[in-house]
C-alpha positions in Angstrom: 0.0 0.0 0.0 1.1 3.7 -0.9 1.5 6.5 1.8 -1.0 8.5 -0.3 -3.5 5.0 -0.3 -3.0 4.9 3.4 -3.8 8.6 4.1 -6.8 8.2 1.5 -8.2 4.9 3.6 -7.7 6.8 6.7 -9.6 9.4 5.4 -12.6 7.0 4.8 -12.4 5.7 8.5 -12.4 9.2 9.7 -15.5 9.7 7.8 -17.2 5.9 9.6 -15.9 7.1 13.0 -18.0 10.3 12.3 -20.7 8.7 11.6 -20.8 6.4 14.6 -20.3 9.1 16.8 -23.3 11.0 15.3 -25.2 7.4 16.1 -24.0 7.3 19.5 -25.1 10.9 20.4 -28.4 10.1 19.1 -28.9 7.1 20.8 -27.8 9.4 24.0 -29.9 12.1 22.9 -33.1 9.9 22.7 -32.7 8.3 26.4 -34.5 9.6 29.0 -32.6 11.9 32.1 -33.9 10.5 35.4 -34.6 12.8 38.1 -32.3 11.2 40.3 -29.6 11.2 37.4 -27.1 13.4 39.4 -27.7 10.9 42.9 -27.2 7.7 40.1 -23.4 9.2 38.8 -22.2 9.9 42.4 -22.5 7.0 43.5 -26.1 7.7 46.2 -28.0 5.2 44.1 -27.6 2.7 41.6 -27.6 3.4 38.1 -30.6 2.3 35.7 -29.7 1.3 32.4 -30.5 5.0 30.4 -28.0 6.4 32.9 -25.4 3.7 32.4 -25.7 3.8 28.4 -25.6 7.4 28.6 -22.6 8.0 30.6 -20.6 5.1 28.8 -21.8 6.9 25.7 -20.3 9.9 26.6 -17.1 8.4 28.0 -16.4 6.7 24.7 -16.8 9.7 22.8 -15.0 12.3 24.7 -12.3 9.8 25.6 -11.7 7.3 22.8 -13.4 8.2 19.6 -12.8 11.8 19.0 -9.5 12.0 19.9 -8.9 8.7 18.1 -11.0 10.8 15.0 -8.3 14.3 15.7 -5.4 11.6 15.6 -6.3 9.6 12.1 -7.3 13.3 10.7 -4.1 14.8 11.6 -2.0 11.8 10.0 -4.6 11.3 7.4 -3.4 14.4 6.2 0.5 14.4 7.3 3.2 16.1 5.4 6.5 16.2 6.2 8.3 19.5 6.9 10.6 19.4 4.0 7.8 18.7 2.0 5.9 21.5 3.1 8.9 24.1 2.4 10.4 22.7 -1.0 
């Protein structure tokens, strides 16, 4: 495989990652927020299963999929330095 076929693939998975992080905020989005929500992620009470989904959602996606997404953009799109100047 070529750099440039590399970049151009990582490109694509850029573009899946997107889109299943768009499908994970709308699954968060669409579960109810409990009353007791704040109580449930402090530990006062045991979660329910919107409150679980919901905070793994967002756990994934703040800490494995976007900057997992920043990191494949940012070498999907690489050049080196003495490229850039020459």
């Amino acid at each position: 495989m070529t750099e440039t076929a590399a970049q151009a693939e990582l490109k694509e998975i850029v573009k899946i990652l997107g889109a299943l992080c768009r499908r994970l905020e709308t699954i968060h989005d669409q579960l109810p927020v409990p009353p007791q929500e704040t109580a449930m992620l402090v530990g006062e009470e045991e979660m329910d299963v919107a409150t679980e989904v919901r905070s793994t959602i967002e756990c994934v996606l703040h800490d494995s999929l976007r900057p997992a997404i920043g990191d494949l953009r940012t070498a999907a799109a690489y050049r080196p330095q003495r490229e850039k100047e020459g």
